[in-house]
N, C-alpha and C positions, 0 to 999 in steps of 0.2 A: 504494500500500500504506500502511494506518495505522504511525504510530509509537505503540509504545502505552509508556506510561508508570504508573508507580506511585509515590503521595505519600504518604509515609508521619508522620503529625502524634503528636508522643507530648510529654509533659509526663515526664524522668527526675526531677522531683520528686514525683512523685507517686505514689504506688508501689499504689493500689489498682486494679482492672480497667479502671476507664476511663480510664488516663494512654494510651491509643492506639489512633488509629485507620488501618483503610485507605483510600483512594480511588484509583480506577482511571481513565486516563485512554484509550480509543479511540485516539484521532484528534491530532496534532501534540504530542505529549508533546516535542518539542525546548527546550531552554534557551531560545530567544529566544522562543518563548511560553508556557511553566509559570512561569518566574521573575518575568515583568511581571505575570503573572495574581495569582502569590502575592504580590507587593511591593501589588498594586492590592487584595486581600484584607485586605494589615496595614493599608494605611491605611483601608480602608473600616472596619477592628476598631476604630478609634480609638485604637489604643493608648496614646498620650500626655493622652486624653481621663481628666480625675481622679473625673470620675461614672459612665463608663461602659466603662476603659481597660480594667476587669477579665475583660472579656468576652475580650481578644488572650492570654487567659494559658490558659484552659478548651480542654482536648482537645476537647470536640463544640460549642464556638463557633469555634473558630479551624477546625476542620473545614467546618461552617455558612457562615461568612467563603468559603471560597475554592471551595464548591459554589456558593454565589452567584455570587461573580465569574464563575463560569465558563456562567454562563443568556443565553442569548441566542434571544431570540426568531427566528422563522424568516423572517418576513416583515418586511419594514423599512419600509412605509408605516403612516405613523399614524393610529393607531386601529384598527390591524387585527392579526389574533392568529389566525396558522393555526398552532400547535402552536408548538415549541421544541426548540432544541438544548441539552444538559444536557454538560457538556464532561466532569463529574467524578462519579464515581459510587460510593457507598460500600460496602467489602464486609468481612463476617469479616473481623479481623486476619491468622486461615492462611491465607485465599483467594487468594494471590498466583496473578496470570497468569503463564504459560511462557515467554512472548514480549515481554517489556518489554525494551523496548533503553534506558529511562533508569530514575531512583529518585530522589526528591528524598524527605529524611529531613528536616523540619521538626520545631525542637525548641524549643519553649517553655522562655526562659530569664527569670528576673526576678530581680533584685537594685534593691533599695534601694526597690522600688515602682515600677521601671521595668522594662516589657515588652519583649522583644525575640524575635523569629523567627531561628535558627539554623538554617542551612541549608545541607547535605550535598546535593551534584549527583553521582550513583553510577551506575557502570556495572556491568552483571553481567559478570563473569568465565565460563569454560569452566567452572566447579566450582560455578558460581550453582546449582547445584537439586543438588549431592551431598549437602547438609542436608536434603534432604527433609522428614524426620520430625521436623526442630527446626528451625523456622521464626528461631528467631536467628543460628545457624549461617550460614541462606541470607543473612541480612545480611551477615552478614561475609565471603562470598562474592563481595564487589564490588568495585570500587577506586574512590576519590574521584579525581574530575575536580575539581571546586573547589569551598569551605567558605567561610560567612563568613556574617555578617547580611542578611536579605534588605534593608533598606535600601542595605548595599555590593553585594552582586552581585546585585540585580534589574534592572540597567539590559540594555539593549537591546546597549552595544559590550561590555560583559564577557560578557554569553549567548553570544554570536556567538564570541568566543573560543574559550567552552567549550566548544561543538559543533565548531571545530576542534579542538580536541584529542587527539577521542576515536579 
């Protein structure tokens, strides 16, 4: 059975329609593969890069960023290209699935000209979908598993933690 997941990427600084977006994950939405996916996203953004850092700060690059990471081709002999697996897939902001057993809430934070990815590992609760008709509500329908920079918890032994947790 898929574990499906939802990444939710929003900039609270920014307060016009495109500070957020959705991606929908199928298939292994667990902590010890969403979190190295995203940590492998920041640094592919470059964010400490001063030509091109500003790209880890933008709701639909840092979105871009982590559909990337997640492409992988189907076939693994080189030079060949029978189709592709696409891990993350973008949808409406209200389009949430019914059945996500994880939530990772990526929050573009900068201070001083420095980038950072904050990041909420969230379970839904019994109450997750009695918001219904306000899609912020069902946020807060959840309980934080564990919070912090994807630099400190993208590693591989704190993911593993957090999936025991739950």
């Amino acid at each position: 059975m898929s574990t499906r997941c939802h990444v939710l990427v929003e900039n609270p600084a920014e307060k016009d329609e495109d500070n957020k977006i959705l991606l929908y994950r199928h298939c292994d939405g667990y902590p010890t593969i969403v979190l190295p996916s995203i940590l492998r996203a920041f640094q592919m953004s470059d964010a400490t890069d001063k030509g091109y850092g500003w790209q880890a700060g933008r709701v639909l690059k840092v979105a871009g960023f982590i559909i990337a990471e997640g492409f992988r081709p189907k076939s693994k002999k080189a030079g060949a290209y029978d189709g592709a697996y696409i891990a993350y897939e973008p949808l409406p902001y209200k389009q949430l699935h019914g059945d996500v057993e994880w939530l990772y809430r990526v929050q573009i934070k900068a201070s001083n000209g420095v980038i950072q990815w904050f990041v909420k590992v969230l379970r839904p609760t019994k109450k997750f979908w009695a918001g219904e008709g306000n899609k912020e509500a069902i946020w807060k329908n959840t309980r934080t598993v564990a919070k912090g920079y994807i630099t400190e918890i993208g590693i591989e032994k704190s993911a593993k933690e957090i999936e025991e947790k739950r």
